[in-house]
C-alpha positions in Angstrom: 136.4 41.8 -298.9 139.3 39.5 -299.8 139.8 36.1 -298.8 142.9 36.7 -297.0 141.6 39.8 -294.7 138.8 37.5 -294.2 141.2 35.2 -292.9 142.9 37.3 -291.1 140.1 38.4 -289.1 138.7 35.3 -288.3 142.0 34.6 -287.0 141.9 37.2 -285.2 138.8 36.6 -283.6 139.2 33.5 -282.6 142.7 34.2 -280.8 140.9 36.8 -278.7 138.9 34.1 -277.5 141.4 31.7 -276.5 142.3 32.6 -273.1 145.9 33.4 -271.6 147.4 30.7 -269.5 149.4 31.0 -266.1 149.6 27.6 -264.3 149.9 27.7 -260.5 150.1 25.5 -258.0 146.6 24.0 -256.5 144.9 23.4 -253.3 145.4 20.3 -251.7 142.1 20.3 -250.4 140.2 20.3 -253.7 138.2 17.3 -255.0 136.0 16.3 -257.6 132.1 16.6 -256.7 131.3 15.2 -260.1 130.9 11.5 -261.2 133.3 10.5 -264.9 130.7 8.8 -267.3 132.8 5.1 -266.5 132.1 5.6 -263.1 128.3 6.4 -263.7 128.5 2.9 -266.4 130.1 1.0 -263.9 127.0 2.1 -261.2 124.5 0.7 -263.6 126.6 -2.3 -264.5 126.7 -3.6 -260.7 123.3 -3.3 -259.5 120.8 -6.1 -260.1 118.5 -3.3 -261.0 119.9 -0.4 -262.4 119.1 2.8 -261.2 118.5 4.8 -264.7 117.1 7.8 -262.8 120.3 8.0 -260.5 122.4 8.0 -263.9 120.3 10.8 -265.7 120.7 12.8 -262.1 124.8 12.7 -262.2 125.0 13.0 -265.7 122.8 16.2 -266.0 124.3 17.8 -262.6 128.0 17.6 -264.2 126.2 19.2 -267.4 125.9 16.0 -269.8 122.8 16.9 -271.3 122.6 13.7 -274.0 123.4 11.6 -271.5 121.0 12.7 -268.8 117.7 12.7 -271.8 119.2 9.3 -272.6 118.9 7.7 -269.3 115.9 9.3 -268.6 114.0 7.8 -271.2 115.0 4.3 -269.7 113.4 5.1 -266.4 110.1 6.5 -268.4 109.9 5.0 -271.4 108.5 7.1 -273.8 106.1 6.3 -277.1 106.5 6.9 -280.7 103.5 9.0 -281.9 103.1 11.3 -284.6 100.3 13.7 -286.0 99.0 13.7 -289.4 99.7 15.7 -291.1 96.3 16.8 -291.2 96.5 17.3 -288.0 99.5 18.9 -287.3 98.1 21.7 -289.8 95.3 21.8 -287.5 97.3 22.9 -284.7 99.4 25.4 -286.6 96.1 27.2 -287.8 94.6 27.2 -284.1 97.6 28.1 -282.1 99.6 31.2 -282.9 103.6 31.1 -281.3 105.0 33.5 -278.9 108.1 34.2 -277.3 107.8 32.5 -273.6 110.1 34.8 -272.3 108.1 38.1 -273.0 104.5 36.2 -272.4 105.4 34.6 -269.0 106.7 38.7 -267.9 103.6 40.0 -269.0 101.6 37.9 -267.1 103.5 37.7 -263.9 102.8 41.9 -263.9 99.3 40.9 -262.9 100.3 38.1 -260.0 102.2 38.2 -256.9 103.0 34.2 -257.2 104.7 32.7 -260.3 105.6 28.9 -259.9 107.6 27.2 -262.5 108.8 23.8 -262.7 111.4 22.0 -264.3 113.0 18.2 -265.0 115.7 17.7 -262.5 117.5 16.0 -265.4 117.0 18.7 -267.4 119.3 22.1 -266.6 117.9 24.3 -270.1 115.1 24.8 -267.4 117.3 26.6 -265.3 118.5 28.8 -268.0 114.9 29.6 -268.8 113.6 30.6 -265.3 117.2 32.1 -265.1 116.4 34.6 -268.0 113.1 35.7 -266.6 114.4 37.0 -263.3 116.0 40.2 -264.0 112.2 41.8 -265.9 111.0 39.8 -262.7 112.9 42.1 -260.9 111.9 45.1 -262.3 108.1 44.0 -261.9 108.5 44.0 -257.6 109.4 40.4 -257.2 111.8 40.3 -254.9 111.8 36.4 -253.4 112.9 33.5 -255.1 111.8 29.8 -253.6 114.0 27.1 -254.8 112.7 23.2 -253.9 116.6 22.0 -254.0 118.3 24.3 -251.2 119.1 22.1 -248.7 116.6 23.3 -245.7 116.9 22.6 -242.0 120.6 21.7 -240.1 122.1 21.8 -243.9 120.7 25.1 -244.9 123.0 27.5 -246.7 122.8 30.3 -244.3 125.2 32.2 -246.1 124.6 31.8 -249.5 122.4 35.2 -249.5 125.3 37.0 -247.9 128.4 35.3 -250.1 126.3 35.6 -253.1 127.1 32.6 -254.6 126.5 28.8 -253.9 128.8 26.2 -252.7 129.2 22.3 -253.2 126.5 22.1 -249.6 123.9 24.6 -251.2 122.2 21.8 -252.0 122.4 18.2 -254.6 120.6 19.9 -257.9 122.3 23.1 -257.2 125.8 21.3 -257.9 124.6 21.6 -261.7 126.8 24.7 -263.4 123.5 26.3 -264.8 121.5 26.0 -261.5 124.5 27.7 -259.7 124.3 30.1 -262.2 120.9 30.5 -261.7 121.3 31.6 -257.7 124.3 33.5 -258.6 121.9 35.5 -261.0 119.4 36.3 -258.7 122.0 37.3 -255.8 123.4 39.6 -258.0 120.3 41.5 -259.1 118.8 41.5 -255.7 116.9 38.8 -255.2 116.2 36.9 -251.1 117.0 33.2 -252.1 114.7 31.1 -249.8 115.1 27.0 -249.1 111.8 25.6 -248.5 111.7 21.6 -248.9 110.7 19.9 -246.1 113.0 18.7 -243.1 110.7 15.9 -242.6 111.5 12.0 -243.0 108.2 11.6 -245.0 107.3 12.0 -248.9 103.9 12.9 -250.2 101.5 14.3 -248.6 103.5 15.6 -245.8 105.7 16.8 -247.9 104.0 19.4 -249.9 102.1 20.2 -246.7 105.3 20.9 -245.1 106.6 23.1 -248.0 103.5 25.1 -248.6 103.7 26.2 -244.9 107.8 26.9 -245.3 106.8 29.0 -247.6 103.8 30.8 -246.5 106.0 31.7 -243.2 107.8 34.2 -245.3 105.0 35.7 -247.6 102.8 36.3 -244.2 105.5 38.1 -242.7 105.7 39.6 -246.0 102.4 40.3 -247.3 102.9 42.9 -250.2 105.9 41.5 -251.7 105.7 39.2 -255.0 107.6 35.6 -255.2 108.7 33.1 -257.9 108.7 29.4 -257.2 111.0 27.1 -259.1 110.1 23.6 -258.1 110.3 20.3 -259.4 107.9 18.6 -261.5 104.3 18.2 -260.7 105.1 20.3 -257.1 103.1 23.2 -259.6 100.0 21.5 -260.7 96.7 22.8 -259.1 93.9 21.5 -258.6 92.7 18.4 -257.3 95.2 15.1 -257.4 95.2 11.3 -257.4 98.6 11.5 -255.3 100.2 14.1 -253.0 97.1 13.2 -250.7 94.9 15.3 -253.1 96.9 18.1 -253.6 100.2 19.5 -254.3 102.5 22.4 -253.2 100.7 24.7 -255.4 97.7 24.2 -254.6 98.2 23.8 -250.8 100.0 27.0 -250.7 96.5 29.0 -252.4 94.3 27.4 -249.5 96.8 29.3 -247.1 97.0 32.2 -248.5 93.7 32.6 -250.8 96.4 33.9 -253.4 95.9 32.2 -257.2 99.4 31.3 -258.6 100.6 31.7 -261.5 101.6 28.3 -262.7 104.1 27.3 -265.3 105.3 24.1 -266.6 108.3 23.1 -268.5 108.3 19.1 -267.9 105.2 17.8 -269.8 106.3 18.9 -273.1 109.9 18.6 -272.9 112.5 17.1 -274.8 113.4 13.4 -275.0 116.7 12.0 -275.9 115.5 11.1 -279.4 113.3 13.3 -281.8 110.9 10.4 -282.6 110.4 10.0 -279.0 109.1 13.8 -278.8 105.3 14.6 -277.8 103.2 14.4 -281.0 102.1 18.1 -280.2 105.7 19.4 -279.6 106.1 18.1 -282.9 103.7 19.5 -284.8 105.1 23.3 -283.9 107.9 24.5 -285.5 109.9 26.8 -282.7 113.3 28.0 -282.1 113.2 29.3 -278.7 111.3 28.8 -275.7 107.7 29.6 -276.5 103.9 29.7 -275.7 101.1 29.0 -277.5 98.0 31.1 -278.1 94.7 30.8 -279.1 92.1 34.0 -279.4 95.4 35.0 -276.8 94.6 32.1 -274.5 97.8 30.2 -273.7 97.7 26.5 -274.4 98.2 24.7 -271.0 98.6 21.8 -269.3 95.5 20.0 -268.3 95.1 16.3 -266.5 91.5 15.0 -265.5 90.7 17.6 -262.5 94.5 19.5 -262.5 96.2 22.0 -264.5 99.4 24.5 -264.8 98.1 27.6 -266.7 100.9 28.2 -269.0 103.3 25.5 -271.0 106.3 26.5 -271.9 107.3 24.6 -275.3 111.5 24.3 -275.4 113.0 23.7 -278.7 115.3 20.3 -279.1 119.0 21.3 -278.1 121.4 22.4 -280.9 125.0 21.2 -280.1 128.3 23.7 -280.8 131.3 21.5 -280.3 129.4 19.2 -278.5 127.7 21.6 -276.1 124.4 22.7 -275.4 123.6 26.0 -277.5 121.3 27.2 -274.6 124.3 27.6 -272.2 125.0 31.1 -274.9 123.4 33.5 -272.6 123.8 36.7 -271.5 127.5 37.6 -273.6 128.7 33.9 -272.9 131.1 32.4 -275.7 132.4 29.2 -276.4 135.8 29.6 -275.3 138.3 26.3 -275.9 140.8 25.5 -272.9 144.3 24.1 -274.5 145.0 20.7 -272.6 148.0 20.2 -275.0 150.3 20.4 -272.8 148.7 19.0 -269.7 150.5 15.9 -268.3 148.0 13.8 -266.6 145.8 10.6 -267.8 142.3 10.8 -269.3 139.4 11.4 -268.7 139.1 14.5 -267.2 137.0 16.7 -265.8 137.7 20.9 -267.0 135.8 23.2 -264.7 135.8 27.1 -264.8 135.3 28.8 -261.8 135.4 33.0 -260.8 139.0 34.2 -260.3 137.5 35.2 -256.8 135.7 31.9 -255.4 136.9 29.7 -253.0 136.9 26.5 -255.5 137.3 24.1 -252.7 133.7 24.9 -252.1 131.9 26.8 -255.2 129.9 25.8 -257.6 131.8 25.8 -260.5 130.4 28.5 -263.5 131.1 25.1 -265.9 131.9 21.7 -266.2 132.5 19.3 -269.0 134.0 16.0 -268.9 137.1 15.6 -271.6 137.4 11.6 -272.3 140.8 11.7 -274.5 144.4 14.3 -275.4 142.7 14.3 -278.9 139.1 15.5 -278.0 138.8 19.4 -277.8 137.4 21.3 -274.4 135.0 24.2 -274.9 133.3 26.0 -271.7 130.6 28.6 -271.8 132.1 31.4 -270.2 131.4 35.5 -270.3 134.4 38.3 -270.3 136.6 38.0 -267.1 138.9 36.1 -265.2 138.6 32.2 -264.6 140.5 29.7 -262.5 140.2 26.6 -264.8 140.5 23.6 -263.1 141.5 19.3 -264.2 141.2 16.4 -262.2 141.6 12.8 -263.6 139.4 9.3 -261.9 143.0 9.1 -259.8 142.5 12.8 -258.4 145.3 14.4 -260.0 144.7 18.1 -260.5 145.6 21.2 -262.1 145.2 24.5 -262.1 145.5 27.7 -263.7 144.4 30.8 -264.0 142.8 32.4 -267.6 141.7 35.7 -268.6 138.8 36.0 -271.3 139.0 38.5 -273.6 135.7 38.5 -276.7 
């Protein structure tokens, strides 16, 4: 093939990605859920103690996934270590690699409870337990538990019936990919249940108060199978030093005599520098989300007297024009939103929602912040019809509507 119909057709490609432009006028009533990085700098700068988790939180709900690893490893510090390589040969001739995906389906046939966890900071989490739920599906489980609903007199009573979330859903669920998530599961079928607790207290009381939100719903409904997506150490069984012994996983088997399936994501995950990466996670050479097996026993998380039976290892993050390469899912492109002729000041924030969503209340589909004219704006986006919307720190907005054609 010539170099000029070469050219031509990757011309050609790429204008069929770029989306057609119609500017209308927008609603008065929108504003910006999501914090500019000056205004998350200027949080840390004014408090005598800054508040590093806090900053890794806002940064990874508005999708800025370097930014939320970075500020994260200043409220954990983490330690350089590194096999030998001696050792790291050791693990590579013990451990044989798998694809998570396929593993974790094949087990969850044999269980009626799956829990998996995830960093808040950390939305490629979401993108994994969001690719496991349409097999799920197919495999009788037809409940999904999420820990960051808002429960009680801010439950989302709707969102099963509207089918997608909205700014009140919950905090976490403001995050594109987690919306994306309960959008995912609504539309294959899925009941999306809140279950954190509506009480003042942490701790103990707290997973008390979930296990038994929880187990409300699988005694009524005995025979039906459920996936848990919870935070952090909310899977672990077994007996703990904190959570007054024991934590939601392992309260909700004394309730109902049922052994989870427990999965974790957090232990092993990725830190905002590679040298900063688990010596073990090092070691293994992976490029997607996988398990590892030994004589076909998975490799998982153990602590003293506790456990999660399966860890899933995550590769680092691969950027594509400064984006996250796990946000490719499902038939999603990169598709770059023109802001050369938009007249307001930088930075700004670019968010895509449905042409059919209320944006005054939906979770956008995604978010990135643009910090200058010169920088160029790519969203992850699948085939069909967008309202893309700006807004500046001074809330001016735009908005305008974009079909997307692959």
């Amino acid at each position: 093939m010539s170099k000029t119909i070469n050219s031509l057709l990757i011309a050609l490609i790429m204008t069929s990605c770029k989306p057609a432009f119609e500017e209308v006028e927008i609603d008065e009533n929108f504003k910006n859920n999501y914090k500019f990085n000056s205004e998350i700098e200027r949080m840390i700068k004014k408090a005598s103690e800054p508040d590093y988790e806090l900053a890794a939180t806002y940064s990874a709900v508005k999708g800025n996934h370097k930014k939320a690893l970075e500020y994260w490893d200043l409220v954990m510090p983490p330690k350089t270590e590194i096999y030998t390589k001696k050792q790291s040969d050791s693990i590579n001739e013990i451990y044989g690699i798998v694809q998570a995906k396929k593993y974790v389906i094949d087990q969850a046939k044999q269980n009626q409870i799956v829990i998996i966890n995830e960093y808040h900071h950390n939305a490629s989490h979401r993108v994994f337990t969001e690719s496991l739920l349409a097999e799920l599906y197919k495999n009788g489980y037809r409940n999904l538990f999420l820990e960051a609903l808002s429960n009680g007199q801010y439950v989302d009573s709707l969102l099963n019936d509207r089918k997608y979330p909205i700014q009140k859903t919950g905090f976490f669920t403001r995050n594109p990919q987690f919306g994306n998530l309960i959008r995912t599961a609504l539309e294959i079928g899925f009941k999306v249940h809140p279950y954190e607790t509506t009480q003042p207290q942490g701790g103990e009381i707290r997973e008390i108060d979930q296990a038994n939100n929880i187990h409300a719903i699988i005694k009524a409904n005995p025979n039906e199978k459920y996936l848990i997506h919870c935070g952090l150490g909310h899977a672990l069984e077994g007996k703990l030093s904190f959570f007054g012994g024991l934590s939601l996983a392992g309260r909700l088997r004394q309730l109902t005599g049922i052994d989870p399936l427990t999965i974790d994501q957090v232990y092993y995950t990725e830190k905002s520098k590679v040298e900063f990466t688990n010596p073990l996670r090092k070691a293994i050479q992976i490029k997607e989300p996988s398990v590892l097996l030994d004589n076909n026993v998975p490799f998982s998380y153990k602590n003293n007297e506790s456990w999660m039976d399966i860890v899933v290892f995550h590769p680092n993050t691969s950027y594509t024009y400064n984006r996250p390469n796990w946000l490719l899912k499902d038939n999603h492109q990169f598709v770059k939103i023109d802001l050369n002729d938009l007249e307001t000041d930088f930075p700004i924030m670019v968010m895509a929602y449905y042409e059919e969503d209320n944006i005054n209340e939906a979770v956008p589909i995604d978010v990135v912040e643009v910090t200058n004219p010169q920088d160029s704006c790519y969203l992850a986006l699948k085939k069909g019809r967008y309202q893309i919307v700006t807004i500046d720190e001074n809330g001016k907005r735009t908005l305008s509507k974009k079909k997307v054609n692959f």
